[in-house]
N, C-alpha and C positions, 0 to 999 in steps of 0.2 A: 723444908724451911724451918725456921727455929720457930717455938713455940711461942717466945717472949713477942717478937717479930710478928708472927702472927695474929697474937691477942693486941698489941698494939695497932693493927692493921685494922684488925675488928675495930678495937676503940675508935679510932679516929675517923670509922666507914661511918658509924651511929651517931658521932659527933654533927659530920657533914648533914647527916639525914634529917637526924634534926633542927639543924639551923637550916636546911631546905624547906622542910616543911613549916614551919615560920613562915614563909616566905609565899605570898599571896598568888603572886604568877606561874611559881612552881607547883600550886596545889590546883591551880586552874588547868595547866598543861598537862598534869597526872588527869585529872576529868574526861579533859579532851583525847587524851589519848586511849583512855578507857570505853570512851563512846564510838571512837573510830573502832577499836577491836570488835567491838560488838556487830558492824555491820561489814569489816573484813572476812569474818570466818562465815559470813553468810552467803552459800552460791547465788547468783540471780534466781528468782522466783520462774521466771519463764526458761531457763537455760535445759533443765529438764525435762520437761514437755518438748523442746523444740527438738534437741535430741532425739526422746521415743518417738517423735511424728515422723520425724527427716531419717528414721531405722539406723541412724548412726553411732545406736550405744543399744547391746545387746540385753543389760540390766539397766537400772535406772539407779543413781547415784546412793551412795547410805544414806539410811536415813530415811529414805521414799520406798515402800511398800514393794513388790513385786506383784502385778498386777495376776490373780489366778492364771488366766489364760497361758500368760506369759511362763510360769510355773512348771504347766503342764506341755509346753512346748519344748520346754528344755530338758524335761522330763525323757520324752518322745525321742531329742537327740540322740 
């Protein structure tokens, strides 16, 4: 793409940003959308446990420990 083309592209993308950000409803929606991600990338709290009880997941999710036993089991395989 031409570079003129492009800086103009830029220009007018910063343009838009900031007469959005002006903009009361859009900076409430950016919030909200920010809050939802927060509790999107979070797996349920019980989903894990219910997993290792019901032996349906051989590890336990990242993030969550590997129980010793569990270690030395695998170990043994």
């Amino acid at each position: 793409m031409n570079a003129t083309l492009i800086a103009a592209l830029r220009w007018e993308e910063e343009a838009l940003l900031a007469d959005l950000l002006g903009n009361v409803k859009y900076r409430r929606l950016q919030e909200i959308r920010r809050l939802l991600a927060l509790y999107e990338t979070q797996p349920p709290i019980g989903a894990a446990l219910d997993a290792l009880i019901d032996g349906a997941q051989a590890a336990p999710p990242p993030g969550i420990p590997c129980p010793p036993q569990a270690r030395a089991e695998e170990a043994a395989a």
